[in-house]
N, CA, C and O atoms as a MOPAC input file, in Angstrom:
PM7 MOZYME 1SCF
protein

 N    254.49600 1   165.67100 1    34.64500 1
 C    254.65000 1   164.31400 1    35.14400 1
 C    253.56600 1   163.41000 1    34.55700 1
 O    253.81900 1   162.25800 1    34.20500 1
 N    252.34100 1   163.96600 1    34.46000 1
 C    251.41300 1   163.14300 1    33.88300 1
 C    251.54700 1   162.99800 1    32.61200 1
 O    251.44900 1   161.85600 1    32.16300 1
 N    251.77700 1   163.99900 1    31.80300 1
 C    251.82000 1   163.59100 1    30.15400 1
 C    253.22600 1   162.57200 1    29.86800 1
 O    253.32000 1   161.89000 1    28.84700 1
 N    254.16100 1   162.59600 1    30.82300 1
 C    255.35700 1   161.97400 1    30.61900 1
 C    254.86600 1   160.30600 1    30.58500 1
 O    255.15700 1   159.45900 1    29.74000 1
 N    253.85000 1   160.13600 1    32.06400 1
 C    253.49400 1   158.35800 1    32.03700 1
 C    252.97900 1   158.13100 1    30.96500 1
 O    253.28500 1   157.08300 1    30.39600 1
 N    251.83700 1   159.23700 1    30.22600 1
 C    251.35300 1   158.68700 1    29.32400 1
 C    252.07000 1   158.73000 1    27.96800 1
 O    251.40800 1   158.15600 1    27.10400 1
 N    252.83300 1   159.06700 1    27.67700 1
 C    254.17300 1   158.58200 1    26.73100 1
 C    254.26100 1   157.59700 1    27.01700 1
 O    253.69600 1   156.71100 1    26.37600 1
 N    254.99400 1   157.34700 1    28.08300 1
 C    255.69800 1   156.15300 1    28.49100 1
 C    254.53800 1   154.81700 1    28.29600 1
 O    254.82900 1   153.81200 1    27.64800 1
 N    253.45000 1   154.97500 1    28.84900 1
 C    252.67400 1   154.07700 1    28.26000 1
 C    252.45200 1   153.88000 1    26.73600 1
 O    252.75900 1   152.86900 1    26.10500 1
 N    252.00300 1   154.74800 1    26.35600 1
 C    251.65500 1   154.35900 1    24.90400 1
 C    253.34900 1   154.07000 1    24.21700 1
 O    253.47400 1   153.80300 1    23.02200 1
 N    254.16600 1   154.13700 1    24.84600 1
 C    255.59400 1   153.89500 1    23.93400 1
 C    255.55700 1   152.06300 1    24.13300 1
 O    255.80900 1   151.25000 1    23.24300 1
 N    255.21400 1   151.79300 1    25.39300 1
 C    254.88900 1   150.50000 1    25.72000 1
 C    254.09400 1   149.61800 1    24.82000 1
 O    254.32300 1   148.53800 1    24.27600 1
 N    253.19500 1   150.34900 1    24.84400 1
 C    251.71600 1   149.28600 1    23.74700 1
 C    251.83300 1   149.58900 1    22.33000 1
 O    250.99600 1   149.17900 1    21.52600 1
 N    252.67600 1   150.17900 1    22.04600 1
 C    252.87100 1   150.49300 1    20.66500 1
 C    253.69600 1   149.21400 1    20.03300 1
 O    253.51900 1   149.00900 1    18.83200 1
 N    254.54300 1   148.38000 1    20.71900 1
 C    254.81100 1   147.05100 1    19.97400 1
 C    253.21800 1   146.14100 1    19.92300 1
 O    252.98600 1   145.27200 1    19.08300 1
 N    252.36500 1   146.51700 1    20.87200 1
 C    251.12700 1   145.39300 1    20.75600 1
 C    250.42300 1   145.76000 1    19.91200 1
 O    249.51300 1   144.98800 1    19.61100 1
 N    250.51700 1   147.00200 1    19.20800 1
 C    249.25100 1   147.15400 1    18.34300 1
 C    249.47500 1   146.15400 1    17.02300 1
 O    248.61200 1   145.50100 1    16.43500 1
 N    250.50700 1   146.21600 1    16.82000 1
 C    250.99700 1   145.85200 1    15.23000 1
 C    251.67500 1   143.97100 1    15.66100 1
 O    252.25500 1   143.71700 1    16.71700 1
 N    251.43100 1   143.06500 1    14.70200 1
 C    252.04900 1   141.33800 1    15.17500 1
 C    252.34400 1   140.81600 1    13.89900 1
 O    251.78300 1   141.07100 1    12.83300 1
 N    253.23600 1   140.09900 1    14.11500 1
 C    253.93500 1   139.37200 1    12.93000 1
 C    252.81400 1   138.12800 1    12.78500 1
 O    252.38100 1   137.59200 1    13.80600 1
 N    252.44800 1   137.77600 1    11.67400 1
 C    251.61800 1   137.01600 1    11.46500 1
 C    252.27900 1   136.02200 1    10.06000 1
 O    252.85400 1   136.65000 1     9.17100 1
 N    252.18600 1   134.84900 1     9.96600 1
 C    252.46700 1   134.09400 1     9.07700 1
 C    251.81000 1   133.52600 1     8.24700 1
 O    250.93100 1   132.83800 1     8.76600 1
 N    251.83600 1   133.48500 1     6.80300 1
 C    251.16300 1   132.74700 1     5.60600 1
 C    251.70600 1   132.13800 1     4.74900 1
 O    252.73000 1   132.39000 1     4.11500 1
 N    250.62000 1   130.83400 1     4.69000 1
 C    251.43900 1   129.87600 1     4.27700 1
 C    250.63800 1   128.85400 1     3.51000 1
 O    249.61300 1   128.89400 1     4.19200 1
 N    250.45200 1   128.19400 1     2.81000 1
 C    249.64100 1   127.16500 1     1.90900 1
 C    249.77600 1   125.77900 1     2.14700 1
 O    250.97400 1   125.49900 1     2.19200 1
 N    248.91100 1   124.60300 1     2.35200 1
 C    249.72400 1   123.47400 1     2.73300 1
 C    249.54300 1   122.83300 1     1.81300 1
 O    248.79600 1   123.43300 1     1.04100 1
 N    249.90100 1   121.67000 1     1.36800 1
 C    249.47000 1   120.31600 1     0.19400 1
 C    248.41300 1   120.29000 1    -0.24800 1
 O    248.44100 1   120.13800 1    -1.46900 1
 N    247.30600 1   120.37800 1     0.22500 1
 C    245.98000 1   120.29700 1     0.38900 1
 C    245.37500 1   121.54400 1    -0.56600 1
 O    244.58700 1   121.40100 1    -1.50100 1
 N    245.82700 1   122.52300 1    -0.18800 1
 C    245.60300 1   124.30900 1    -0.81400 1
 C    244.91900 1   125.23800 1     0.14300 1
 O    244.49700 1   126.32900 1    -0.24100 1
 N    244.78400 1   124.77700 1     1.53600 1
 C    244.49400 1   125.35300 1     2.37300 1
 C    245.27900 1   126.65000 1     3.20600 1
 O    246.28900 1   126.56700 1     3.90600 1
 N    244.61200 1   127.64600 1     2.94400 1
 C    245.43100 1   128.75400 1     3.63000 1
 C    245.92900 1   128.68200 1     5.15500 1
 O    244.91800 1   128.34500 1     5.77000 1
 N    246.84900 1   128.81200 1     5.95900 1
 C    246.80000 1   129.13200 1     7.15600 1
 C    247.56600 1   130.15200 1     7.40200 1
 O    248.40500 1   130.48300 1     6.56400 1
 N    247.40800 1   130.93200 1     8.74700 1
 C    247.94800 1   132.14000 1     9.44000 1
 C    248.12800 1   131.87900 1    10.88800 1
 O    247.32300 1   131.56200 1    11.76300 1
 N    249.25800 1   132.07400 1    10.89900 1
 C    249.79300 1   131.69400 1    12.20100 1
 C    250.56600 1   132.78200 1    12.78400 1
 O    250.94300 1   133.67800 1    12.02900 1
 N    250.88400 1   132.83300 1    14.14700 1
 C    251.68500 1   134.15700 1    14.79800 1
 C    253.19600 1   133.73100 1    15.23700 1
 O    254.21200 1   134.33500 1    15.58100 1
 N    252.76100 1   132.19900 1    15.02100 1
 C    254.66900 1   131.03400 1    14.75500 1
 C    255.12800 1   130.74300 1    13.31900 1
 O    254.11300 1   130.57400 1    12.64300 1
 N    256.10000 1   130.63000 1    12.66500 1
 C    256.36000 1   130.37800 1    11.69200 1
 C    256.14900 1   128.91500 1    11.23900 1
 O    256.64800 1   128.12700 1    12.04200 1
 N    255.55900 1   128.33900 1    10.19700 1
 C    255.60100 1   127.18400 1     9.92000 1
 C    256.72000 1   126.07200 1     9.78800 1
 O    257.90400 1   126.35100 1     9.60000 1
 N    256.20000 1   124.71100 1     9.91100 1
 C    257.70900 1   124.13800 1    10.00700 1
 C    259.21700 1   124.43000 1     9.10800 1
 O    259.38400 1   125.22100 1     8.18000 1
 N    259.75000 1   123.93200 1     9.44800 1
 C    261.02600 1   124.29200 1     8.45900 1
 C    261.07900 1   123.62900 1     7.09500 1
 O    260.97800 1   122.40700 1     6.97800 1
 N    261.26100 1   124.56700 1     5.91800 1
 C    261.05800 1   123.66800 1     4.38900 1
 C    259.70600 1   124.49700 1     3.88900 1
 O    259.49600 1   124.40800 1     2.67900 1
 N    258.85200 1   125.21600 1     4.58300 1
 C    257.99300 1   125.24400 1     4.34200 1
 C    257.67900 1   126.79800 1     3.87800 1
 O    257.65100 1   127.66300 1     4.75300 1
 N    257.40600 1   127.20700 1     2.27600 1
 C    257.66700 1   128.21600 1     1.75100 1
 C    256.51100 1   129.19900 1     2.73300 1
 O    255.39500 1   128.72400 1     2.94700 1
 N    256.79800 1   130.26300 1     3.16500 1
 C    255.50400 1   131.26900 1     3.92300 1
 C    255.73300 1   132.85800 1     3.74300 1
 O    256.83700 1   133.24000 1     3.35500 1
 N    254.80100 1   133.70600 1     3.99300 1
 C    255.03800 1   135.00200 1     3.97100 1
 C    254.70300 1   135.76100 1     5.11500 1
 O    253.62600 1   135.48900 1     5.64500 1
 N    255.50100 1   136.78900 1     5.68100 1
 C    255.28700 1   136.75400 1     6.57500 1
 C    254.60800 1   138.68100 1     6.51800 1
 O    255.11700 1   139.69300 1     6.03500 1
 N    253.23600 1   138.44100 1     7.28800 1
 C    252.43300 1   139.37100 1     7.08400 1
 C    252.36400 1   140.15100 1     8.51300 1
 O    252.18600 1   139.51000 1     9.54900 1
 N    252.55700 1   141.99300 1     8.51600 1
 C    252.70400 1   142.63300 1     9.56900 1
 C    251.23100 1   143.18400 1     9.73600 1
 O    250.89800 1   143.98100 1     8.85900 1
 N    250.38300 1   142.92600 1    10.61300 1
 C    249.11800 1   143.49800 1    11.58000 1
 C    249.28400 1   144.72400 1    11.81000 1
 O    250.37900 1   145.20600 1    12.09900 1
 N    247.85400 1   145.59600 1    11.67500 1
 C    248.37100 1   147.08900 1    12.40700 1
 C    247.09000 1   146.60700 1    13.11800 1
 O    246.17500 1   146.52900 1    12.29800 1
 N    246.73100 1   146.27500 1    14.30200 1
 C    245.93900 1   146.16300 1    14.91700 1
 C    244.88800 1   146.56000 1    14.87300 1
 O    244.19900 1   146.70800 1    15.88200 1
 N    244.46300 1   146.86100 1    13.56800 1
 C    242.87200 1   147.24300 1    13.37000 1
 C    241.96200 1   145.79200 1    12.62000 1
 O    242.40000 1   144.66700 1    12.38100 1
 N    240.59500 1   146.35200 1    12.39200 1
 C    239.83200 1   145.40000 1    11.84600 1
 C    239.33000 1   145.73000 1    10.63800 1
 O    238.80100 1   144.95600 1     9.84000 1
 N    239.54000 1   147.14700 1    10.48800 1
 C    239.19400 1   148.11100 1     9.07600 1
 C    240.39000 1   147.63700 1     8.49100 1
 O    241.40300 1   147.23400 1     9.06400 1
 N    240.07200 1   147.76500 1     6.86900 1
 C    241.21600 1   147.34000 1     5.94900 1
 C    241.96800 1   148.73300 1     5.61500 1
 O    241.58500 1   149.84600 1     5.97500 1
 N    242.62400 1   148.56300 1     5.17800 1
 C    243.71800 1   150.34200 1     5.13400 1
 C    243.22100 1   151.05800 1     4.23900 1
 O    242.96000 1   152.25100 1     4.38900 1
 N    242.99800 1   150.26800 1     2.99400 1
 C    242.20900 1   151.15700 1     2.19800 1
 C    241.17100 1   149.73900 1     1.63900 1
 O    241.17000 1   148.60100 1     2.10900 1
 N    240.43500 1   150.22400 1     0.62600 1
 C    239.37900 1   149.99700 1     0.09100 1
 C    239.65300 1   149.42200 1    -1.16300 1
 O    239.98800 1   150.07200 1    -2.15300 1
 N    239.46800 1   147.84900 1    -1.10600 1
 C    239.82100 1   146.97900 1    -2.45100 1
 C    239.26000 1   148.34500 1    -3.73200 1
 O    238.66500 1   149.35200 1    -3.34800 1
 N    239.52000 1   148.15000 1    -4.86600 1
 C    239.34200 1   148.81900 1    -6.14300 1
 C    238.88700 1   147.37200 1    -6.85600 1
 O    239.05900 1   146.20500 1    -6.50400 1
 N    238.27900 1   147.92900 1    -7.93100 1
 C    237.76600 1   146.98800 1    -8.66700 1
 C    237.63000 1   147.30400 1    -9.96600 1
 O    236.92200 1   148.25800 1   -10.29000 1
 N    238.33600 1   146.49200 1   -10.95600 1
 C    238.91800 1   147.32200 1   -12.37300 1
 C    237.98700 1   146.32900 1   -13.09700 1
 O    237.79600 1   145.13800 1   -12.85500 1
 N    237.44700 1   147.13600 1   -14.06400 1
 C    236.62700 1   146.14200 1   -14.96700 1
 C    237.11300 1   146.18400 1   -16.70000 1
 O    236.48200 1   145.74200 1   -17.66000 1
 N    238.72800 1   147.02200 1   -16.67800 1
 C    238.96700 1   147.27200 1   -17.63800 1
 C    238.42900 1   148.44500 1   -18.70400 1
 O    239.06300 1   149.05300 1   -19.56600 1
 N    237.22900 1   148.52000 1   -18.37700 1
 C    236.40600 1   150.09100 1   -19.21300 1
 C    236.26200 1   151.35600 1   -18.69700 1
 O    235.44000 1   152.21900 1   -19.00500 1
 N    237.66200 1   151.39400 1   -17.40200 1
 C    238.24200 1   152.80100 1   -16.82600 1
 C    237.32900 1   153.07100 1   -15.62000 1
 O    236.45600 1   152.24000 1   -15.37000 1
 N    237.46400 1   154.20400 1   -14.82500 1
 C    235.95200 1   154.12800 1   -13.42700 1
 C    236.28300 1   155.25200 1   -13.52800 1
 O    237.15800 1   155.45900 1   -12.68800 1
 N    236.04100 1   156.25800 1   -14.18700 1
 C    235.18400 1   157.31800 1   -14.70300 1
 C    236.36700 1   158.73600 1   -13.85000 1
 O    236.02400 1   159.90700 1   -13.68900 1
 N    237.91500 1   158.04300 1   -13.39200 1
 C    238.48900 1   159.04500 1   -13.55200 1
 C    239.72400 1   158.93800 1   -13.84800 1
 O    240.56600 1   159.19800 1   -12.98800 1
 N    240.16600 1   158.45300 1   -15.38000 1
 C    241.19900 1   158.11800 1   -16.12900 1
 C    241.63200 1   156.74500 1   -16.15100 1
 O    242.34500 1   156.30000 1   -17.05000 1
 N    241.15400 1   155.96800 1   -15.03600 1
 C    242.41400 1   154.94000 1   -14.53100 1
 C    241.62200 1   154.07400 1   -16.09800 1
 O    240.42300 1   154.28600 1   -16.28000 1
 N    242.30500 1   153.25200 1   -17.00400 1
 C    241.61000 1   152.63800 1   -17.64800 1
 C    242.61400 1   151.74300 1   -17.94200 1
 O    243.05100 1   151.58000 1   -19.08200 1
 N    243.05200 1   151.07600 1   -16.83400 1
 C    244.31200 1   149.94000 1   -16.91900 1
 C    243.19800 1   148.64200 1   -17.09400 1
 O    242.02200 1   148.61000 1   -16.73300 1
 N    244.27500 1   147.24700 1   -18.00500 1
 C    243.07800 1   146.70400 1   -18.69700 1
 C    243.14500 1   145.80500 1   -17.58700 1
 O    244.08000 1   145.84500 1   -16.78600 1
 N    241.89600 1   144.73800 1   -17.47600 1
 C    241.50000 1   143.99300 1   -16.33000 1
 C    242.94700 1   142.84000 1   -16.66500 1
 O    243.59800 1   142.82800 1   -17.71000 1
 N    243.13700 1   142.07000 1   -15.62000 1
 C    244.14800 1   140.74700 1   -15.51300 1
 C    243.41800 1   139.95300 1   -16.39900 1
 O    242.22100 1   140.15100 1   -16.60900 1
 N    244.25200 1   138.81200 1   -17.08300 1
 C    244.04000 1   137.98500 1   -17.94800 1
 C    243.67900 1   136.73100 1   -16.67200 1
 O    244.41500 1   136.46800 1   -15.72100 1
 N    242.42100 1   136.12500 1   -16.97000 1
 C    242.19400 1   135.31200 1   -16.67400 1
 C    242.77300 1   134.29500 1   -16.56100 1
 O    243.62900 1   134.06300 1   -17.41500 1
 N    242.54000 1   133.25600 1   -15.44000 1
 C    243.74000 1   131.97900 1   -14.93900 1
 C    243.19700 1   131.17300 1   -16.53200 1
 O    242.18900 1   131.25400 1   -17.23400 1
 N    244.38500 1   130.46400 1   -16.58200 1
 C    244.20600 1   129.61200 1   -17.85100 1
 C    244.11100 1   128.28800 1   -17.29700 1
 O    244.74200 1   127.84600 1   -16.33700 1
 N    243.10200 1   127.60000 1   -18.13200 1
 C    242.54900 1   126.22400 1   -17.98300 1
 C    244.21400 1   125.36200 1   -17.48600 1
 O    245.35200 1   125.57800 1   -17.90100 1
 N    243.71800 1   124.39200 1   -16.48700 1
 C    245.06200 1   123.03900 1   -15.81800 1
 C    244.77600 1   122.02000 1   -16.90500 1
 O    243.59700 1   121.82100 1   -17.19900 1
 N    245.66100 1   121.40800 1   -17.48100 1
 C    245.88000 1   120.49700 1   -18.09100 1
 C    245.26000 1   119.43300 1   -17.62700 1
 O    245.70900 1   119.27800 1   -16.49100 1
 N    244.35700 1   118.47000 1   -17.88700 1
 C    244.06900 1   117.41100 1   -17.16200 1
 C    244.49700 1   115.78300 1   -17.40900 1
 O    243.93900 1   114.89200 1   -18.05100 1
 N    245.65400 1   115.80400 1   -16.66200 1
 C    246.13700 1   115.05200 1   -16.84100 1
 C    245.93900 1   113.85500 1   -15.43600 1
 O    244.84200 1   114.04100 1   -14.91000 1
 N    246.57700 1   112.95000 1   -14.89200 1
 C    246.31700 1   112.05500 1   -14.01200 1
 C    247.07500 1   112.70200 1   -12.66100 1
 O    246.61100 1   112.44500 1   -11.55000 1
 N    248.11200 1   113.44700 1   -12.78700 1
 C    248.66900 1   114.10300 1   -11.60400 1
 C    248.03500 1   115.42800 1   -11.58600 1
 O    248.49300 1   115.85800 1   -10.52700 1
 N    247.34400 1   116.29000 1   -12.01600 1
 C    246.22700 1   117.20600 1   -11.84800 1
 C    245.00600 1   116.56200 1   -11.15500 1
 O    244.51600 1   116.94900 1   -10.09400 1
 N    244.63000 1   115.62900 1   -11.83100 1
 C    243.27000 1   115.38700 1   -11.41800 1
 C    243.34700 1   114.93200 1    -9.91700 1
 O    242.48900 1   115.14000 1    -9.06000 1
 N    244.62100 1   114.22400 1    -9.75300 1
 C    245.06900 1   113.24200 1    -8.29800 1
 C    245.02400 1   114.71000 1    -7.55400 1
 O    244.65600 1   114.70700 1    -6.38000 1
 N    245.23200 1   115.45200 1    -7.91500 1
 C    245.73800 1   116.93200 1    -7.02000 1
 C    243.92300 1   117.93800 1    -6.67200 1
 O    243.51200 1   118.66200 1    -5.76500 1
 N    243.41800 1   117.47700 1    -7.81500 1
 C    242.11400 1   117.97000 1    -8.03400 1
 C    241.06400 1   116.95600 1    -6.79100 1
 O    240.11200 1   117.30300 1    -6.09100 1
 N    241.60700 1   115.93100 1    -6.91000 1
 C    240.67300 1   114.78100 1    -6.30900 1
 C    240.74800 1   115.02900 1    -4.66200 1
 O    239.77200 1   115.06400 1    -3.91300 1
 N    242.17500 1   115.19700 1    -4.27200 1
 C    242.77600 1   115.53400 1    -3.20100 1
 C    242.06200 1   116.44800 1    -2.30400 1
 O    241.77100 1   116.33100 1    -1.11400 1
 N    241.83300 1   117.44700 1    -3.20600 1
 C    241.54000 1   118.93800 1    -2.45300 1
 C    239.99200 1   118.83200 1    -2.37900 1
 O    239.34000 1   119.37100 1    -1.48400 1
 N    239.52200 1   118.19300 1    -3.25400 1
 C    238.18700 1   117.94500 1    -3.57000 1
 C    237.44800 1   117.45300 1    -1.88600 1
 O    236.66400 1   117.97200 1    -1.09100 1
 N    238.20900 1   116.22200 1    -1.96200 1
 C    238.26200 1   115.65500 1    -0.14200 1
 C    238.48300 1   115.82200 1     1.13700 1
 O    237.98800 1   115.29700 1     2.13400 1
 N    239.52700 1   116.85600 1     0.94000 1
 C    239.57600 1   117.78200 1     2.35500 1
 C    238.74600 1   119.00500 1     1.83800 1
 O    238.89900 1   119.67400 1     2.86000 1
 N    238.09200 1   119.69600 1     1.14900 1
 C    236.98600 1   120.11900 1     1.00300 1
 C    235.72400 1   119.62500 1     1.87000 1
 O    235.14200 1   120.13700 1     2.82700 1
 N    235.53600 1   118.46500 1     1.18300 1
 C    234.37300 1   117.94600 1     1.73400 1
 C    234.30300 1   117.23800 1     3.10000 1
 O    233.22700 1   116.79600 1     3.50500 1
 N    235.81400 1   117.08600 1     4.05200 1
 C    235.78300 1   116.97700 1     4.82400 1
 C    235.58200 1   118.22500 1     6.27300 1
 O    235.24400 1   118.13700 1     7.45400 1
 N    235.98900 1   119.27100 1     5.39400 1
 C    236.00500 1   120.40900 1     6.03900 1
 C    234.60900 1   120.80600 1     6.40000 1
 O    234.21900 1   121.08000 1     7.53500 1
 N    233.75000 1   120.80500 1     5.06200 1
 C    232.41900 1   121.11700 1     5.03200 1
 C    231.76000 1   120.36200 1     5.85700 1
 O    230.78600 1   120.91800 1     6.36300 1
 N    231.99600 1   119.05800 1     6.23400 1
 C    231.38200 1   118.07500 1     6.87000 1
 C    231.19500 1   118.06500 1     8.14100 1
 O    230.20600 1   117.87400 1     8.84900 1
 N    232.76900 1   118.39900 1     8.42700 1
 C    232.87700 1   118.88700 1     9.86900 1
 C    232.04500 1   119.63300 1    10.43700 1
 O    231.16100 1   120.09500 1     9.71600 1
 N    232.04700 1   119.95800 1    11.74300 1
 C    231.47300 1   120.34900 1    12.97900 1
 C    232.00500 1   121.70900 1    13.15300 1
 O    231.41400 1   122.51000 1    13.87800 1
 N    233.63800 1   122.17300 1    12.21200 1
 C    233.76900 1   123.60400 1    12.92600 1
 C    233.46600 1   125.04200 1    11.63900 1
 O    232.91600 1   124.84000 1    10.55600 1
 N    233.76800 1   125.86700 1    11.91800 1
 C    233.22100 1   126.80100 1    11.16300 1
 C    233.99000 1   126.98600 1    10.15200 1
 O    235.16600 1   126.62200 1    10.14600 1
 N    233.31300 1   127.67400 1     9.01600 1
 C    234.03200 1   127.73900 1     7.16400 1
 C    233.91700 1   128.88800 1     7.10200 1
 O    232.85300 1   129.49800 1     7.21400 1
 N    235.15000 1   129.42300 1     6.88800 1
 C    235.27700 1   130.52300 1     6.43600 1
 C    235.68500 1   130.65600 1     4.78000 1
 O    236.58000 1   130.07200 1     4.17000 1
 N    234.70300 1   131.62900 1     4.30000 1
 C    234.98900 1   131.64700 1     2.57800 1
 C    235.20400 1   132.91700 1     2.33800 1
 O    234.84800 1   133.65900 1     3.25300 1
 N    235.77600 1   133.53500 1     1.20200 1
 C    235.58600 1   134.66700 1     0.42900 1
 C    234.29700 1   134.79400 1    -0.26600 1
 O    233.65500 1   133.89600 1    -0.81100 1
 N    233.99400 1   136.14700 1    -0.15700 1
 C    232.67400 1   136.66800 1    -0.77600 1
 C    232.62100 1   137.72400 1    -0.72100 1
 O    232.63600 1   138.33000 1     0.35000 1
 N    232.52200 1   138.42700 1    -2.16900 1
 C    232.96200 1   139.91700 1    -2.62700 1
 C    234.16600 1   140.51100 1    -1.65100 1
 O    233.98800 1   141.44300 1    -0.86700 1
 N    235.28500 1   139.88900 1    -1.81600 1
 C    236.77500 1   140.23600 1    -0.91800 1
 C    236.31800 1   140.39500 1     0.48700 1
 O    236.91800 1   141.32300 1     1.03000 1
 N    235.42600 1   139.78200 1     1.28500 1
 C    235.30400 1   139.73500 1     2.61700 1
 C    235.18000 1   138.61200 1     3.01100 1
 O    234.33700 1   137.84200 1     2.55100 1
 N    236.21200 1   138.23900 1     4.17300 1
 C    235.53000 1   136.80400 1     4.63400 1
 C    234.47200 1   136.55500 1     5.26800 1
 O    233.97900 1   137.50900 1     5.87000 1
 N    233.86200 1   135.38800 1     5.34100 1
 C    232.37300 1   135.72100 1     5.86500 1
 C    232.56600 1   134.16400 1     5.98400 1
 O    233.21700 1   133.32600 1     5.36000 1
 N    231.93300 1   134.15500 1     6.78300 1
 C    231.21000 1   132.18500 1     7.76600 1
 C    229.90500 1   131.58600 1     6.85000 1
 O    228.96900 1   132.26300 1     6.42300 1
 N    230.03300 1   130.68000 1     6.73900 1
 C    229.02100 1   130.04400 1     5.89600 1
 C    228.25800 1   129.61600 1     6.73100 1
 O    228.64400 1   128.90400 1     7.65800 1
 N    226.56300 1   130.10800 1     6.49100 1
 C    225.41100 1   129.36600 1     7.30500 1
 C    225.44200 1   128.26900 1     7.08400 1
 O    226.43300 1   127.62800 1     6.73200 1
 N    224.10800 1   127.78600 1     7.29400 1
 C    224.15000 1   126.40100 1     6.98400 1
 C    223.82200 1   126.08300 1     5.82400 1
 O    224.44800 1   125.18900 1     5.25500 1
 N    222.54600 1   126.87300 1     5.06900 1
 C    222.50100 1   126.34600 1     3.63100 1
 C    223.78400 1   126.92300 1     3.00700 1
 O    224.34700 1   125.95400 1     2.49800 1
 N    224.51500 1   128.02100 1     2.79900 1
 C    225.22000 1   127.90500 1     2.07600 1
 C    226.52600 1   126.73100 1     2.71500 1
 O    227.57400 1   126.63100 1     2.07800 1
 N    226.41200 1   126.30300 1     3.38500 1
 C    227.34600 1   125.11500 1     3.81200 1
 C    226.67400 1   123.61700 1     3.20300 1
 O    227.47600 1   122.71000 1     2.98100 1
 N    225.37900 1   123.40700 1     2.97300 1
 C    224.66100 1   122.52800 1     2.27700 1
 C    224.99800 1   123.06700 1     0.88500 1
 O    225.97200 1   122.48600 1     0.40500 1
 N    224.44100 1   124.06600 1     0.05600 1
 C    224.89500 1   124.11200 1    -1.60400 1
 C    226.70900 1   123.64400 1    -1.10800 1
 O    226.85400 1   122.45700 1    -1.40100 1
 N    227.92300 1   124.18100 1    -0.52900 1
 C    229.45800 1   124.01600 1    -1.05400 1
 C    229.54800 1   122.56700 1    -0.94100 1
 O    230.51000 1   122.01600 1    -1.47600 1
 N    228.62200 1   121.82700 1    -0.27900 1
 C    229.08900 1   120.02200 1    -0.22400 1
 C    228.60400 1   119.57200 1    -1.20800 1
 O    229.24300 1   118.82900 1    -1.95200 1
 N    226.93100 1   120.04700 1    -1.50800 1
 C    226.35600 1   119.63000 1    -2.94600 1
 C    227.29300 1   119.57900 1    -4.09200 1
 O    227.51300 1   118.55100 1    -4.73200 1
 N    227.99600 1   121.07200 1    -4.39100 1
 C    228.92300 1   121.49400 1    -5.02400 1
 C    230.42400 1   120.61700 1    -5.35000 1
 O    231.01100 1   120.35200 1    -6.39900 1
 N    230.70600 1   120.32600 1    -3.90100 1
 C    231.68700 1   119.53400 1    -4.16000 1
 C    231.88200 1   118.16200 1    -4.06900 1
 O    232.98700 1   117.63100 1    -4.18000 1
 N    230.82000 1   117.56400 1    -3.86700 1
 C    230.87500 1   116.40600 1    -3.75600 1
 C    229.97200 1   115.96400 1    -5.91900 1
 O    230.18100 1   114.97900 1    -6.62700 1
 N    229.31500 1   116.87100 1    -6.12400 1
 C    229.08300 1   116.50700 1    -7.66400 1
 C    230.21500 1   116.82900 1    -8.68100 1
 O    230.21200 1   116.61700 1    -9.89300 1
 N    231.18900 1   117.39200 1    -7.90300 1
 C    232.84300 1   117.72200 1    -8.54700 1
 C    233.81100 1   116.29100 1    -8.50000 1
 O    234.61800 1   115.68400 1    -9.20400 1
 N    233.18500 1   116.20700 1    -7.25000 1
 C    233.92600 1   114.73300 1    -6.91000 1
 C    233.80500 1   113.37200 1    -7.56300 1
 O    234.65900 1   112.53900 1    -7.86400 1
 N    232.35500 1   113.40000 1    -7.70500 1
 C    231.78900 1   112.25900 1    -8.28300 1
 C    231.96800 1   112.25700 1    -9.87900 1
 O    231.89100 1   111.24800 1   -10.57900 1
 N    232.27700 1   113.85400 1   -10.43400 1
 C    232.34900 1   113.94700 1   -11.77100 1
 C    233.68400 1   113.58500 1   -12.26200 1
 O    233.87000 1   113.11600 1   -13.38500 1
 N    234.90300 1   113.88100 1   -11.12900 1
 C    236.00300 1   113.81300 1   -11.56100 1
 C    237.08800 1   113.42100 1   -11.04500 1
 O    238.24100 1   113.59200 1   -11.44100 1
 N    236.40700 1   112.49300 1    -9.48300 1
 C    237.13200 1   111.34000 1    -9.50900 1
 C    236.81100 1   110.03600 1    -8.84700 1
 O    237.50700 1   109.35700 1    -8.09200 1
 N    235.23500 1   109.78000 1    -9.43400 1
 C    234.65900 1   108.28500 1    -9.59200 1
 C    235.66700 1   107.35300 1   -10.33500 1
 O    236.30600 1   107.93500 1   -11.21200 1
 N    235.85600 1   106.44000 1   -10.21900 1
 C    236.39200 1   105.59900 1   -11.38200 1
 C    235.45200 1   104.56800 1   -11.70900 1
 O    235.04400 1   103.67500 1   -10.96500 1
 N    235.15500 1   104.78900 1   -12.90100 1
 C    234.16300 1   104.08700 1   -13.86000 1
 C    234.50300 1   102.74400 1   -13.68200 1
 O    233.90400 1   101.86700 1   -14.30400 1

C-alpha cells in the first residue's frame, strides 16, 4: 500500500518536473522566454525543461586542431561582415539604444560569458554602456 502512494505520487509530479518554455527574438534582438507562447505572427521555438539547473551535458569546445581524441572536425566559419548600408546601420542604431537603455535601467543584465549566463556587476555594467554608447556615437551621430 505504501509503495503504491508513492507511485502514484511521483506519477503525479512527473508532468511538473519537465515545462514547455518559449523562444523567441523581438525587433530589437532581444531574447525572450516565456512559459506562454508569443503573440500571433511571431516566429518562436518552443523549448522542453527537464527541471534541473545542471546542463545535460557539457558544452565542447572545438578549436579545429582536434582535442586529443580523434574528433578533429574543423572549427565554424566565422559570421561574415553586414553590409553597411543605411537600413543596417538604422537596425545597428536601433539595438544600439535599447542596449543602452537596458544598461541604464534599474533592473538586472543578464549576459553570456564563457556559455554561462551570469548578471553584470556594476563595473562590468559601467565598461557595456562605455562600450555602447562609443558604438553609438561612432555609428550613429550624424555629422
Amino acid at each position: 500500500m505504501h509503495r503504491s502512494l508513492i507511485a502514484v505520487a511521483l506519477l503525479l509530479l512527473a508532468p511538473l518536473a519537465t515545462a514547455q518554455v518559449y523562444k523567441w527574438t523581438d525587433a530589437s534582438g532581444t531574447v525572450h522566454y516565456s512559459e506562454a507562447p508569443p503573440v500571433q505572427g511571431t516566429n518562436y521555438k518552443e523549448v522542453k525543461t527537464t527541471g534541473t539547473v545542471a546542463p545535460l551535458a557539457a558544452p565542447t569546445r572545438n578549436t579545429g586542431e582536434g582535442d586529443g581524441n580523434g574528433n578533429s572536425e574543423p572549427s565554424p566559419e566565422p559570421a561574415k561582415p553586414v553590409a553597411d548600408t543605411p537600413e543596417n546601420r538604422a537596425k545597428l542604431c536601433e539595438s544600439l539604444k535599447a542596449n543602452l537603455a537596458t544598461l541604464q535601467g534599474s533592473g538586472p543584465v543578464v549576459m553570456q560569458q564563457d556559455g554561462k549566463a551570469t548578471a553584470l556587476d556594476t563595473d562590468q555594467r559601467k565598461q557595456q554602456v562605455s562600450a555602447a554608447q562609443s558604438q553609438y556615437d561612432q555609428y550613429c551621430q550624424t555629422k
